[in-house]
N, C-alpha and C positions, 0 to 999 in steps of 0.2 A: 593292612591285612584285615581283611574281615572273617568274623565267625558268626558261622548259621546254624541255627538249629537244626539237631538231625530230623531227619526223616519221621515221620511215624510208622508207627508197625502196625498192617493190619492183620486181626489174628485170624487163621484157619476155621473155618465154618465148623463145627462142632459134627461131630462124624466120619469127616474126613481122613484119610490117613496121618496126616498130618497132626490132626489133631489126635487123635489116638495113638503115636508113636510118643508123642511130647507128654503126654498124660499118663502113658505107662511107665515112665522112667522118674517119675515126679516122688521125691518122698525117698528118695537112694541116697545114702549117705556119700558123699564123692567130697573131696579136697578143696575142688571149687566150684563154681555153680556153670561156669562154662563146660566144666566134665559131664554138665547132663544134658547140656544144647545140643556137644558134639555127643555122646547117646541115643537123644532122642531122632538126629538127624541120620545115623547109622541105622538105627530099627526102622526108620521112613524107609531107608531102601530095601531093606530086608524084608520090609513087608510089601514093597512093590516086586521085590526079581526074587526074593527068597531060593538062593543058588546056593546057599551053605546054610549049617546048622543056625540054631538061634547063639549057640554057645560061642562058634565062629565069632560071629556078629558082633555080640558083645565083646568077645576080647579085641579085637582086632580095632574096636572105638577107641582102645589106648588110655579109657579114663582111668580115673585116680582112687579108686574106691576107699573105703573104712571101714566096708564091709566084705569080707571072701568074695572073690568074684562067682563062684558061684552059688552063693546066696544073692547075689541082685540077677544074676540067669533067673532062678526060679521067682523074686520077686515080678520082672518082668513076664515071664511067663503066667502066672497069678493073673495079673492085672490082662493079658491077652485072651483068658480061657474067661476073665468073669464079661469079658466085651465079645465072647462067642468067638473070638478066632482060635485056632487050632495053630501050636505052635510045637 
């Protein structure tokens, strides 16, 4: 059996969606750090099809918070309005 090294990760060009979804969720207090991958990955669509609230969005990511969930809505949304998106 052999084992290989994973992959590399290339990161999202700065401005992108991508990168703007993953950067507004950065800094939220959650259980584990994969609760803010699958976050950031949940606001990516939202800000691509945005068909439900931002509030929606967020709960329905399932994460873990340690913070009221909505106290990370309005974090998130902060971090959307200082990048000029309207949320």
């Amino acid at each position: 059996m052999t084992t290989k090294a994973p992959s590399g990760i290339e990161p999202a060009s700065p401005g992108t969606l991508e990168s703007i979804a993953y950067d507004c969720v950065k800094g939220i207090p959650t259980q584990e750090g994969h609760d803010l991958d699958r976050l950031g990955y949940t606001l990516w669509l939202w800000l691509k099809h945005r068909k439900d609230p931002l509030e929606t969005a967020v709960h329905a990511a399932g994460v873990r918070f340690l913070v009221p969930e909505e106290e990370a809505v309005e974090r998130v949304r902060q971090n959307l309005t200082a990048r000029g998106i309207s949320a």
